[in-house]
C-alpha positions in Angstrom: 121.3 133.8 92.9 119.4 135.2 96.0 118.7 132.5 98.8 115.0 132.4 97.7 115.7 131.8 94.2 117.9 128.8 95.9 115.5 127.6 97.5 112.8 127.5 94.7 115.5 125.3 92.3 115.4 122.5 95.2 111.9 122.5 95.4 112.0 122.4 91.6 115.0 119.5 91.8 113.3 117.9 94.6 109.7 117.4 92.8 111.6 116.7 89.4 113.3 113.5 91.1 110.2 112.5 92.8 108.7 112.8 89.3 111.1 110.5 88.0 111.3 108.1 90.6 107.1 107.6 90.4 107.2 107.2 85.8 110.8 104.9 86.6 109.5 102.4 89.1 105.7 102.6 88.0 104.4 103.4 91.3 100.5 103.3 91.6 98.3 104.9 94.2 98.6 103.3 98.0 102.0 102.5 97.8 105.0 104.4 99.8 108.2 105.8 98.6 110.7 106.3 101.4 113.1 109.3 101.2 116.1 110.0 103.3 117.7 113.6 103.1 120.6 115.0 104.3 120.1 119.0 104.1 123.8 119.3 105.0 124.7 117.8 102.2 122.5 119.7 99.7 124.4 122.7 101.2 127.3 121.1 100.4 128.4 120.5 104.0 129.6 117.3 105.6 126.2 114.7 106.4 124.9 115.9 109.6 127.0 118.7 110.3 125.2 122.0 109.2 121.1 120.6 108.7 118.9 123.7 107.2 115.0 123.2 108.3 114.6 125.8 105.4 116.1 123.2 103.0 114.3 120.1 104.8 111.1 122.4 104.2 111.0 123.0 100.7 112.6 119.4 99.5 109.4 118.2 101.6 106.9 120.6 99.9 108.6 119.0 96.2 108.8 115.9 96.8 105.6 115.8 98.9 103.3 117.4 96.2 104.0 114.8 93.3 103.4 112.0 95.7 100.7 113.5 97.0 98.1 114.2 93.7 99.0 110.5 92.8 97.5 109.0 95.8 101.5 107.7 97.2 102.3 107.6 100.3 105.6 109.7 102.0 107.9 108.0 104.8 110.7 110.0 105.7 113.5 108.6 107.2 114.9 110.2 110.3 119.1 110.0 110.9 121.0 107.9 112.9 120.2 109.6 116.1 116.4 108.6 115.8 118.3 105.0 114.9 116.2 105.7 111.4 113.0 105.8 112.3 110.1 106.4 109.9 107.7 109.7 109.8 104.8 108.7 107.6 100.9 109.6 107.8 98.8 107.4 110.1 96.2 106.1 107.1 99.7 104.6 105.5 100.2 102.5 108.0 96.9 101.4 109.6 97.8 99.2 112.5 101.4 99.3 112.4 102.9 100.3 116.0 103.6 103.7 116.0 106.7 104.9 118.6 106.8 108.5 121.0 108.9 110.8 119.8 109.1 113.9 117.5 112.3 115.1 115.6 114.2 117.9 115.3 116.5 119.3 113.2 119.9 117.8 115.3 117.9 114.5 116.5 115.9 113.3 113.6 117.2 115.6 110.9 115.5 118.8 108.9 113.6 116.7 106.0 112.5 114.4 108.2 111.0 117.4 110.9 110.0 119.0 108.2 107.6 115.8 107.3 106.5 115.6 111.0 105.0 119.6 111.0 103.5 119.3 107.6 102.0 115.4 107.2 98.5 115.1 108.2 98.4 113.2 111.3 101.9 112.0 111.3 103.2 108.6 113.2 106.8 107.8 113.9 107.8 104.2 112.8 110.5 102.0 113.7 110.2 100.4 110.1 108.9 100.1 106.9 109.1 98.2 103.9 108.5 100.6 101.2 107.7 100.2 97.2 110.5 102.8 96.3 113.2 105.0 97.7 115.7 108.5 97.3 119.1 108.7 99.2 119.5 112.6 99.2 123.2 112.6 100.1 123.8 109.6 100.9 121.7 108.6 104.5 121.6 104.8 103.2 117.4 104.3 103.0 118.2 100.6 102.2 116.8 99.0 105.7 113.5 100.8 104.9 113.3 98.7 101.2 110.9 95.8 100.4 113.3 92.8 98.9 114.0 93.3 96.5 115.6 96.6 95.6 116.5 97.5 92.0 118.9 100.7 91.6 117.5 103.6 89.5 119.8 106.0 87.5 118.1 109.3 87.6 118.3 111.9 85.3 118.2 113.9 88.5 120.8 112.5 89.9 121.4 115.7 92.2 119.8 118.2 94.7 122.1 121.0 95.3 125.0 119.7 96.1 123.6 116.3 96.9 124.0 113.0 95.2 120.3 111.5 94.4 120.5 107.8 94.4 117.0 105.8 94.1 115.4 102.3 94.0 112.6 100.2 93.1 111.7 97.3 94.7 110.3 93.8 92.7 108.8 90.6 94.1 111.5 87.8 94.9 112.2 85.4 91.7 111.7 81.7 92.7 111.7 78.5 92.0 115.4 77.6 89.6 115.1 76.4 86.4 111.7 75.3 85.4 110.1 78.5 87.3 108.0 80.7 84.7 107.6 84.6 85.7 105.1 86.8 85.4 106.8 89.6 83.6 104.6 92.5 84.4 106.4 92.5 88.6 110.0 92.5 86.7 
């Protein structure tokens, strides 16, 4: 396989889970799906050891595209050396405060510099509660999760070499005994 073919099957593998994730948890238009993506991993390197912008790039452009023509919303989550933070687009988050700072592929990680290049007018975010969630290679997206989150099993469960994990979030049950839900937010 020639490294552009490669590239094409994450893009394909990428917009296949984000496919999944948006039928699985029902998302509808305005809400935000927050995706965290090690590209070392997909290369099947150790997490933040070996990050490919050519990777970041073309997961974004798949994942980015379903979202996109069904009206959701993209945050993706820097690494630890941007303590997390959140690239989203401005209109996602009106008046939320935005931080200074713009990643890079060794302080912020490839997806996630990908996103900032490519978003229309991006913001950086300390935090975010978003609606749903994918863990590409295992960068732990739960601090960025609405209570409460619901584990997905994907069919694609994989990008490259990558584990996919993902998550829905619900509204909090309350009340005990006598409580009656509404089971339409289950």
């Amino acid at each position: 396989m020639t490294e552009l073919e490669a590239l094409e099957q994450i893009r394909a593998q990428a917009a296949a889970a984000a496919e999944e994730l948006v039928q699985r948890a029902g998302l509808r238009r305005g809400q935000i799906v927050v995706v965290g993506c090690s590209t070392s991993t997909v290369n099947g390197g150790k997490i933040g050891k070996a990050s490919a912008p050519e990777v970041g790039q073309v997961i974004f452009e798949g994942i980015y595209r379903v979202l996109y023509t069904k009206g959701i919303y993209l945050a993706a989550q820097c690494c630890e050396h941007l303590n997390r933070a959140i690239i989203t687009e401005a209109k996602a988050v009106p008046g939320a405060e935005i931080v200074n700072v713009v990643p890079q592929p060794k302080a912020g990680g490839s997806f996630a510099t990908a996103a900032y290049k490519s978003l229309p007018n991006p913001v950086v975010l300390e935090h975010i509660r978003a609606d749903a969630g994918l863990d590409i290679g295992g960068v732990l997206i739960g601090m960025h999760l609405k209570e409460v989150a619901v584990p997905l099993q994907l069919e694609n469960s994989s990008l490259g070499q990558a584990m996919v994990l993902a998550a829905r979030t619900r509204p909090k049950f309350i009340g005990g005994d006598r409580a009656v839900y509404n089971e339409d937010l289950k």
